[in-house]
Backbone bond lengths (Angstrom), bond angles and torsions (degrees), N, CA, C in turn:
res aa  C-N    CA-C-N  psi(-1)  N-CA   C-N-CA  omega(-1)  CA-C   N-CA-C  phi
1 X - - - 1.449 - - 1.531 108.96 -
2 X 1.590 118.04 108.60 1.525 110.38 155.22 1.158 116.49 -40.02
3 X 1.555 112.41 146.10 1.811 127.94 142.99 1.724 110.01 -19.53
4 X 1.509 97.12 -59.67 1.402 103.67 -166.46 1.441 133.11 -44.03
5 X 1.736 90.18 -36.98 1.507 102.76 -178.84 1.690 108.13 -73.03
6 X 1.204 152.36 16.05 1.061 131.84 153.50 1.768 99.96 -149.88
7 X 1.303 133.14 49.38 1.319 150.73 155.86 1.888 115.13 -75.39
8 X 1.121 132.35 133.23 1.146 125.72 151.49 1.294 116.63 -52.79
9 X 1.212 114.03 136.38 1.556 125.96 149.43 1.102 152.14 -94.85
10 X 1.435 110.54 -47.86 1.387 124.47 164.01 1.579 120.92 -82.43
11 X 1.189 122.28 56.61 1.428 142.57 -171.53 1.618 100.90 -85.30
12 X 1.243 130.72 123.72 1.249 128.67 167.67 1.328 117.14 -58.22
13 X 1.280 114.83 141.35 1.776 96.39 169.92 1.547 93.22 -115.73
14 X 1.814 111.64 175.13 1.092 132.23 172.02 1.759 106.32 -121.65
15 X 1.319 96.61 158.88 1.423 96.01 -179.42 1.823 112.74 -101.91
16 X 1.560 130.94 161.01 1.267 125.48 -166.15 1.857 112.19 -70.28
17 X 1.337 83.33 6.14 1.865 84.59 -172.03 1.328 94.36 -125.70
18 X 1.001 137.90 10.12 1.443 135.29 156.36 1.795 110.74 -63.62
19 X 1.646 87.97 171.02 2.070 80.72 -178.76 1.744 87.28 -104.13
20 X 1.337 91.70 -172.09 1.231 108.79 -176.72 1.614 110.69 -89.24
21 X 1.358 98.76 -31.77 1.727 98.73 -177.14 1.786 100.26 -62.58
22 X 1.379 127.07 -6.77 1.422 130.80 -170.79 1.428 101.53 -105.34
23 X 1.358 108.82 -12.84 1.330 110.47 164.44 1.629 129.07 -89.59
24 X 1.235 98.05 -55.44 1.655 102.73 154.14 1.233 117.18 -35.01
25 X 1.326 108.59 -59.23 1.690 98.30 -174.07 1.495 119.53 -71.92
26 X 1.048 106.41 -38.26 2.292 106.40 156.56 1.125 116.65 -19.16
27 X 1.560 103.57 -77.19 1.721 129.63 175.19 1.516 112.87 -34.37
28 X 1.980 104.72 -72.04 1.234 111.34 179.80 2.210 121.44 -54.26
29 X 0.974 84.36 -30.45 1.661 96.76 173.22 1.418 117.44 -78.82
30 X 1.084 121.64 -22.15 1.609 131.85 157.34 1.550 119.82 -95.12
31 X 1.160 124.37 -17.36 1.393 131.37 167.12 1.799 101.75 83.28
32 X 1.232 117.32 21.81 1.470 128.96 177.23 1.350 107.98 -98.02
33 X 1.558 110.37 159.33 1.268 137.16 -170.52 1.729 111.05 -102.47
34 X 1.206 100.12 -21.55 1.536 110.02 179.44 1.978 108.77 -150.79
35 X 1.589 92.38 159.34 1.533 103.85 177.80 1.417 96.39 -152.40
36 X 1.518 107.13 175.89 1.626 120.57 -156.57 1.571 92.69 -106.06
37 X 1.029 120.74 143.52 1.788 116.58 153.27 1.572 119.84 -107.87
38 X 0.398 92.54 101.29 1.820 117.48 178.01 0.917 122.86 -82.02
39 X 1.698 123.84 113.35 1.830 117.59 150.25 1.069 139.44 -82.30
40 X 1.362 135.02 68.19 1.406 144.28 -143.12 1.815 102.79 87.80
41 X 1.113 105.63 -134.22 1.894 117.49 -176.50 1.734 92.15 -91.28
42 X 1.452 124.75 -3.60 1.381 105.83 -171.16 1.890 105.64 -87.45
43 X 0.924 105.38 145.28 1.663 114.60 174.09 1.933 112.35 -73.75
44 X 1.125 108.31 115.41 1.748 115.77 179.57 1.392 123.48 -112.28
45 X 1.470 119.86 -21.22 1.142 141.51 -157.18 1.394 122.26 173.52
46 X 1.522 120.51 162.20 1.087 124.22 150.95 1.440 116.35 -138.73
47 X 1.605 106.63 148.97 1.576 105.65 177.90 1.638 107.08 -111.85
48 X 1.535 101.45 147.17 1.393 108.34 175.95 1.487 129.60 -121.80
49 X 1.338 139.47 176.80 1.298 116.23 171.87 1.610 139.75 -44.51
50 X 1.399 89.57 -38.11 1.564 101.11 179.76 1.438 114.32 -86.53
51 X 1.884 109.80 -6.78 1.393 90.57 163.99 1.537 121.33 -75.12
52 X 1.288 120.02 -31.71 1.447 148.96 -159.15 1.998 94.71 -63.25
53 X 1.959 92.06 -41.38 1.544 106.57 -163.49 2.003 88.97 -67.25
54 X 1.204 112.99 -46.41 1.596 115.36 -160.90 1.685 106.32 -62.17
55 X 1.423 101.99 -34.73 1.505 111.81 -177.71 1.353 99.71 -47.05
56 X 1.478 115.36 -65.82 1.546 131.66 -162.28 1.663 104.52 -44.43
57 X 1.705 95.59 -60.03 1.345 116.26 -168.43 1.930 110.32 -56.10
58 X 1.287 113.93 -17.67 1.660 126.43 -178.67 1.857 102.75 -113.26
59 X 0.812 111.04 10.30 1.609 108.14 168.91 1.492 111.93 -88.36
60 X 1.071 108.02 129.51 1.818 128.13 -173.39 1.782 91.94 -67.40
61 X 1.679 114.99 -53.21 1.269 96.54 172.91 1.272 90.93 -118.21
62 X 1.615 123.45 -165.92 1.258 138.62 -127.37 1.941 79.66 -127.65
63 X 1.311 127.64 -45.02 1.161 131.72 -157.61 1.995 103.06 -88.47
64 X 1.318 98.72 -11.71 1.377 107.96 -174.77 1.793 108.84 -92.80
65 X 1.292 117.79 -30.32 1.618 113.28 178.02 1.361 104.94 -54.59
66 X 1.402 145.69 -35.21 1.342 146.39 -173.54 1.250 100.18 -79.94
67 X 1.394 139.27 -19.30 1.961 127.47 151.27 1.483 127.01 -55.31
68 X 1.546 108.93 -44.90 1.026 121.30 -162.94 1.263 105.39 -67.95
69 X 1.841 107.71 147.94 1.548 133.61 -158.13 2.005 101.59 -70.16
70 X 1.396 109.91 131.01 1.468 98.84 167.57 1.655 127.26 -50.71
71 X 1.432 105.80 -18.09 1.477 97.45 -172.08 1.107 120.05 -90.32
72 X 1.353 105.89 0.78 1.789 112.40 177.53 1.684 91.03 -79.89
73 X 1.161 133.47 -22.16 1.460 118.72 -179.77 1.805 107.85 -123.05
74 X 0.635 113.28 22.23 1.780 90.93 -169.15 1.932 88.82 -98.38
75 X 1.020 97.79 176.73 2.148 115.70 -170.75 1.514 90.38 -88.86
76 X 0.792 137.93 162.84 1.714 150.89 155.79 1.826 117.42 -143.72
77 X 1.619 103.49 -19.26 1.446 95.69 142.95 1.522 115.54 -52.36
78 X 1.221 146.32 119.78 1.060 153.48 165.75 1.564 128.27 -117.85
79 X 1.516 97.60 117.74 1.983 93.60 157.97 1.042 104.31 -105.80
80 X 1.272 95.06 146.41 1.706 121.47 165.33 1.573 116.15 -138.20
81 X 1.640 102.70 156.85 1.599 97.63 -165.11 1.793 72.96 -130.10
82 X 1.428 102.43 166.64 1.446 122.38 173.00 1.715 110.55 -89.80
83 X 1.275 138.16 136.09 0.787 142.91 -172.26 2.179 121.29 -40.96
84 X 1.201 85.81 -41.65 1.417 97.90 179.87 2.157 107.95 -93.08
85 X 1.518 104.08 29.50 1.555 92.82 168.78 1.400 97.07 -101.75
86 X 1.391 110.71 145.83 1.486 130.60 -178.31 1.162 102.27 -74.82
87 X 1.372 106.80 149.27 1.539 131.93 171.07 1.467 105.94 -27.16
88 X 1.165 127.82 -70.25 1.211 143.62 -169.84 1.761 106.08 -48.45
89 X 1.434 114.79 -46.44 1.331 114.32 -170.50 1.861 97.80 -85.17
90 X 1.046 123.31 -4.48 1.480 120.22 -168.55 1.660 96.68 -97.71
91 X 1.561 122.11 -30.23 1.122 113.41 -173.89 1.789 103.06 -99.35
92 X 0.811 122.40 12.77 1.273 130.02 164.60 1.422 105.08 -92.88
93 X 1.457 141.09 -41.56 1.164 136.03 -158.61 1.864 90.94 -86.59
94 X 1.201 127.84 -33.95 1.267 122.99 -164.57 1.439 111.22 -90.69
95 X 1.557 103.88 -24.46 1.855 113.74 169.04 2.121 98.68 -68.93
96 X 0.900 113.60 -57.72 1.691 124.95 -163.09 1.642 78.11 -45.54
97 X 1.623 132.52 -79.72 1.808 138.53 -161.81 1.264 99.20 -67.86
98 X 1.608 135.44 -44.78 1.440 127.49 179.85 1.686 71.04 92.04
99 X 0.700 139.33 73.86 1.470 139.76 149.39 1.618 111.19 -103.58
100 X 1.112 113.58 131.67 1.712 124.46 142.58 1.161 139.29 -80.07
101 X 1.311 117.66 0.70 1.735 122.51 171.35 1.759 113.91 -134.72
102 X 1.320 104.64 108.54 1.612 88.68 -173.40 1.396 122.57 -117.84
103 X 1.810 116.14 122.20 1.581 104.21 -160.12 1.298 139.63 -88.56
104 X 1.025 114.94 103.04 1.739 120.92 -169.49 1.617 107.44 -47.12
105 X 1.164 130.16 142.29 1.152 129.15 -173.46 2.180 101.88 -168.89
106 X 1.491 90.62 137.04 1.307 87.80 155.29 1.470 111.74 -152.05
107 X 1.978 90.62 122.95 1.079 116.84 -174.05 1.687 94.08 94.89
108 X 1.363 130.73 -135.18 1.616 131.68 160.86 1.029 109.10 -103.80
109 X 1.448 140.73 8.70 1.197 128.11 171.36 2.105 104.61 -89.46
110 X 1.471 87.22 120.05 1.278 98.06 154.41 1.509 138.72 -19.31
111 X 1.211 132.06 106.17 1.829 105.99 -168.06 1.640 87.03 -128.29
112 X 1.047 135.57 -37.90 1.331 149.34 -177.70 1.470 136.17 -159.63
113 X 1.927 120.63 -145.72 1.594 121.21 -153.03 0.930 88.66 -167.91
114 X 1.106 100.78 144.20 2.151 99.95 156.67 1.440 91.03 -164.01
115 X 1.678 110.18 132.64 1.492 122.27 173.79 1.058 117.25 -108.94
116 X 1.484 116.21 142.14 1.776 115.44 -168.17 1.863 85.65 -127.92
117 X 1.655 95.35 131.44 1.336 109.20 147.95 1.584 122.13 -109.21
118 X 2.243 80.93 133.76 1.358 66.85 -151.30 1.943 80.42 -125.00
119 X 1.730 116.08 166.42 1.244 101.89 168.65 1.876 91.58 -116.08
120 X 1.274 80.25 122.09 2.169 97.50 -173.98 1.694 106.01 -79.18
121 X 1.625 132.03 5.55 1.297 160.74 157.83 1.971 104.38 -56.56
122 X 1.557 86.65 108.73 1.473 82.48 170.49 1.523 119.72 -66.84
123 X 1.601 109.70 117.53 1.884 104.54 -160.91 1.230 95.29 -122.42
124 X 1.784 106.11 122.15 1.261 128.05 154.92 1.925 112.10 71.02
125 X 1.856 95.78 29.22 1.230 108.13 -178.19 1.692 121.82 85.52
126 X 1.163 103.14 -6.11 1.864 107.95 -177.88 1.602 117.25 -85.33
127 X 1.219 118.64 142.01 1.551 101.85 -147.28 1.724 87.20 -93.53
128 X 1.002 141.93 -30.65 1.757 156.91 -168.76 1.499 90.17 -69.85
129 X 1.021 109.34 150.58 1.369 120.81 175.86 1.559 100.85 -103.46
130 X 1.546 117.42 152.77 1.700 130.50 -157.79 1.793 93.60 -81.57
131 X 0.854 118.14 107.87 1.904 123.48 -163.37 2.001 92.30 -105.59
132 X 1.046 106.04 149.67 1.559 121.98 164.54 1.459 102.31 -165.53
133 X 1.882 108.92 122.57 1.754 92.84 143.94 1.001 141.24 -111.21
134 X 1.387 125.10 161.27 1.349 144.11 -140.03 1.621 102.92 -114.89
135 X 1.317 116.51 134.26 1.520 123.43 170.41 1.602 105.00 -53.37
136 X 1.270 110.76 -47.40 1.615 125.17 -178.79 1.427 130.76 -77.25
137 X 1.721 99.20 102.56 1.464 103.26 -157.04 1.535 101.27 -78.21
């Protein structure tokens, strides 16, 4: 089974000069935990809840974190898998970072998402962590 076959697609993106309060509301309007930032179709970043949370948490006032530019927070360490890596190689790349959001891409353009919950807790002696993905990025 490709990545592809159970990746989001229609994921909104935001752009790196967008604010974050335009990001929150993406997320919150899709009911997602993460979105792509994009310059054109190319992949630059991604923002996640807890970046959105750090914004808040570094705002001088409380009404000002929803101005501030996405690129002061989004990740640009980035993984990405190619559309056609199998399940198996996608949950290996997200076990190796302990990542929860992993970005499908072919070439740098953005193509999709796929979120794995995972518990990263050595359970019941098994050295792999218990992986499932989730429609809900």
């Amino acid at each position: 089974m490709a990545i592809s076959d159970v990746m989001t697609s229609d994921l909104p993106a935001i752009g790196p000069s967008d604010s974050i309060g335009a990001a929150a509301k993406a997320m919150t309007e899709r009911g997602v935990k993460a979105i792509p930032v994009c310059d054109g179709e190319r992949l630059v970043g991604i923002v996640t809840d807890w970046d959105v949370t750090r914004a808040v948490a570094e705002a001088v006032r409380a009404d000002s974190a929803s101005e501030r530019k996405v690129d002061e927070f989004m990740s640009t360490d980035l993984v990405s898998a190619p559309p056609d890596a199998s399940f198996g190689e996608a949950t290996a790349m997200m076990s190796e970072r302990q990542l929860h959001h992993l970005l499908i891409c072919d070439g740098d353009r953005f193509v999709g998402m796929v979120h794995l919950d995972v518990d990263w807790s050595d359970l019941g002696g098994i050295a792999e962590p218990i992986a499932t993905f989730t429609g809900r990025i």
